[in-house]
C-alpha positions as CSV (number, residue, x, y, z in Angstrom):
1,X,15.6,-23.6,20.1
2,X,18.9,-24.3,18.4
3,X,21.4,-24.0,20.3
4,X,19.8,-26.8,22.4
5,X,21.4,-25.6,25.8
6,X,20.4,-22.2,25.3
7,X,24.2,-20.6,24.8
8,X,25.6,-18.6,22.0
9,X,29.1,-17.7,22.1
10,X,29.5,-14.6,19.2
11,X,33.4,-14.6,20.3
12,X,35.5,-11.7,19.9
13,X,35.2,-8.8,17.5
14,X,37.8,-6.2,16.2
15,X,37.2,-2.8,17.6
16,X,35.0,-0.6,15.9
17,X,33.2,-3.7,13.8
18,X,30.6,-6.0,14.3
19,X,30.0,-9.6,14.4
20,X,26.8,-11.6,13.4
21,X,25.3,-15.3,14.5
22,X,22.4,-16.9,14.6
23,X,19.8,-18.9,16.2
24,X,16.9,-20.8,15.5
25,X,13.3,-21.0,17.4
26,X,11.0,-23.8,15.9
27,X,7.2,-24.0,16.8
28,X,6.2,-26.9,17.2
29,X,2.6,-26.6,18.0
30,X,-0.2,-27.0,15.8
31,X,-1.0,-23.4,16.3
32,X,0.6,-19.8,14.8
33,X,2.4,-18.2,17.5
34,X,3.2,-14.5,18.0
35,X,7.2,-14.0,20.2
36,X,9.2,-11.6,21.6
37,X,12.6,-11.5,22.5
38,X,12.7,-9.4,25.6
39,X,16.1,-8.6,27.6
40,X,16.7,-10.2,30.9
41,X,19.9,-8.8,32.1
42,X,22.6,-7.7,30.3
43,X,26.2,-6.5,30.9
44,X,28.0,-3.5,29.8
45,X,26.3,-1.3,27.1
46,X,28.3,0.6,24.7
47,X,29.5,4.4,26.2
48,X,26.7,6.4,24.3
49,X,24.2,4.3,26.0
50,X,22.9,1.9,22.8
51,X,23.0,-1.9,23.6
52,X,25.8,-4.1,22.2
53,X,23.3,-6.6,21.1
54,X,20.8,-6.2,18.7
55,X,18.2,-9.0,17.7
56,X,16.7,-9.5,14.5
57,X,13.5,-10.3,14.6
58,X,12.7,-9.1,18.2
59,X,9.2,-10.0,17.3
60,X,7.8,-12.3,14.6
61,X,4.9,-14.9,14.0
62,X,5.8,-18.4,13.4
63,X,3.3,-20.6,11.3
64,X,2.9,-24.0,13.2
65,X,5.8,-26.9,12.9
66,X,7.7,-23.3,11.0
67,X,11.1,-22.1,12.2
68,X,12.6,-18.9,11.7
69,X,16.2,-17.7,12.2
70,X,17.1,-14.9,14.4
71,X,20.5,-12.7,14.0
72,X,22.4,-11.7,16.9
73,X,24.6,-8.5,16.2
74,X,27.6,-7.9,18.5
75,X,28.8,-4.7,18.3
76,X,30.6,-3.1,21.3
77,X,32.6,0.2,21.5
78,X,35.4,-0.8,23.7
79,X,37.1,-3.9,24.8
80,X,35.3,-5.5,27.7
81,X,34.9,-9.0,28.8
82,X,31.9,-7.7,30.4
83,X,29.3,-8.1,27.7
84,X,26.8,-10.5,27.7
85,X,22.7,-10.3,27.2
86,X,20.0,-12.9,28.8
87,X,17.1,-13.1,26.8
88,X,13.3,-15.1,27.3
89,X,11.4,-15.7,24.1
90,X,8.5,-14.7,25.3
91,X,5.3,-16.5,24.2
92,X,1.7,-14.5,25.3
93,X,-0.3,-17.1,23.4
């Protein structure tokens, strides 16, 4: 996965906007794999209840020795420094 150790700072976004990064998970098997990104604690979510980060894929197939990129979108409703999400790419094959 790239960022090697794991951790993506998105940084600070202007109230009432949304900021997007990215991250890359390479197969490097000689086999298709199926993922999912599941949540594994999180901070605050945004007052109405919807999560502050989305992730796009959450699930996709990766042909072997393919990559694909996944966007992280930040978008909080209030000004916390309590946000943060732990993920696992989770791999049933």
């Amino acid at each position: 996965m790239i960022p090697e150790d794991g951790l993506l700072n998105i940084g600070g976004v202007v109230l009432g906007e949304s900021c997007e990064r990215s991250f890359q998970i390479k197969n490097i098997s000689n086999f298709e794999i199926k993922l999912k990104i599941i949540s594994k604690g999180h901070g605050l979510y945004n007052k109405n209840g919807s999560k502050v980060f989305s992730f796009i894929p959450s699930e996709a197939s990766i042909e072997a020795h393919e990559s694909i990129d996944v966007n992280i979108i930040f978008k909080p409703d209030r000004v916390s420094e309590k946000f943060f999400e732990l993920i696992t790419v989770y791999v049933p094959n």
